[in-house]
C-alpha positions in Angstrom: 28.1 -22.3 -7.2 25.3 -21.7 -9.3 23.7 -17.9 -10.4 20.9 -18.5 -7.7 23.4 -18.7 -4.7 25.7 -16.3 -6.2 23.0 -13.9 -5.9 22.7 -14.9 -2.2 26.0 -14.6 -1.6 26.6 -11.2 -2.6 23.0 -10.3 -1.4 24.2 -10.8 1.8 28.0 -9.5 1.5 25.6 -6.9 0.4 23.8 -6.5 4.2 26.6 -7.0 6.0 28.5 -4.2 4.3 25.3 -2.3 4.9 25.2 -2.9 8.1 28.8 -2.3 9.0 27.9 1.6 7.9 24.9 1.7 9.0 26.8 1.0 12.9 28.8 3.7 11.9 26.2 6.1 11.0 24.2 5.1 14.4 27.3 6.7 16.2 25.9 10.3 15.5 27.3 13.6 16.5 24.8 13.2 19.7 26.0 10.0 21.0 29.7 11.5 20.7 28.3 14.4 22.4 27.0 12.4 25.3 30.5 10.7 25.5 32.5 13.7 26.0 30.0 15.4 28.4 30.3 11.9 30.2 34.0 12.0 30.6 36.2 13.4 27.9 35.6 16.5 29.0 36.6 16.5 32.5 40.1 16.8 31.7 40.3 17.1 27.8 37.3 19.9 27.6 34.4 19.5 25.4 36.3 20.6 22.2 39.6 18.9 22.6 41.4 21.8 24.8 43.3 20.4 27.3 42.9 22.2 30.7 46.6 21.7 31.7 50.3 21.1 29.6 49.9 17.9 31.7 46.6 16.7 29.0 47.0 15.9 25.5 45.6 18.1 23.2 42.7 16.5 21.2 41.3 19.4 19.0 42.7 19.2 15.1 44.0 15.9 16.3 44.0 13.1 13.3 40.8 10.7 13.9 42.4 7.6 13.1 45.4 8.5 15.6 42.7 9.3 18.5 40.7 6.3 17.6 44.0 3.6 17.5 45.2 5.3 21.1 42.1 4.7 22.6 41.9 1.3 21.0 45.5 1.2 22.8 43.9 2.3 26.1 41.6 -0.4 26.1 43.7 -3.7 25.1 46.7 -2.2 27.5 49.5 -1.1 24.8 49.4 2.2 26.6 48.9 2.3 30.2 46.7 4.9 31.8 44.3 4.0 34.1 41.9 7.0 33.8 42.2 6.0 30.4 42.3 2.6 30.4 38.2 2.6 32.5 37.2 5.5 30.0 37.6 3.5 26.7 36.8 0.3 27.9 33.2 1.6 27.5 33.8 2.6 23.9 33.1 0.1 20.9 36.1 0.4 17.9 32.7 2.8 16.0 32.7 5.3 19.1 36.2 5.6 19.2 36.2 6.6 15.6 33.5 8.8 16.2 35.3 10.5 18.8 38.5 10.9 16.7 36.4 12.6 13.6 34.6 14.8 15.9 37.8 15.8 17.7 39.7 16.3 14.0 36.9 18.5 13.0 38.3 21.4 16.1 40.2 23.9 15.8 
C-alpha cells in the first residue's frame, strides 16, 4: 500500500466513523420523544414510571441495560409480545437513545 491509498483508506475509515456518530446524533431528544409518546408511554409513562408493580420501572434505569433488553425483545431472547411489536420498530441507535433518555430520570 502506498502513502496515496493510505490516505484513502483512513479518509474513509475516517467517514464511516463519522457517519456511525453522526446516526447517533440524528436520534435526537425529539425523535425519542416521539417514540415514547408513540408507545412507551402507555404502560411505562413518559418518564419511565411504571403505572403498575406489574411494569418495569425504566426511569434511572442503566442505558445500555434498556437498549440490550430491547435488542432482546426484538431477536426473541426475551419473550413479550407487546414488547416484542414495540422494538421491532426501533434500529440498535433508537434503542440506545431510549436507554440514555430513560437513565437521565429520576
Amino acid at each position: 500500500m502506498n502513502l496515496r491509498q493510505f490516505w484513502k483508506f483512513f479518509g474513509l475509515i475516517c467517514t464511516f466513523l463519522l457517519s456511525s456518530a453522526s446516526t447517533l446524533a440524528q436520534v435526537d431528544d425529539a425523535r425519542v420523544k416521539r417514540i415514547i409518546s408513540g408507545s412507551c408511554f402507555i404502560c411505562h409513562g413518559p418518564t419511565g414510571h411504571h403505572t403498575t408493580e406489574l411494569i418495569p420501572k425504566l426511569a434511572g434505569q442503566n442505558a445500555e441495560y434498556i437498549a440490550r433488553q430491547l435488542a432482546n425483545f426484538k431477536n426473541g431472547t426475551r419473550v413479550n409480545k407487546e414488547m416484542a411489536e414495540m422494538s421491532s420498530k426501533l434500529s440498535s441507535e433508537e434503542m440506545l437513545a431510549l436507554g440514555k433518555f430513560f437513565e437521565k430520570q429520576n
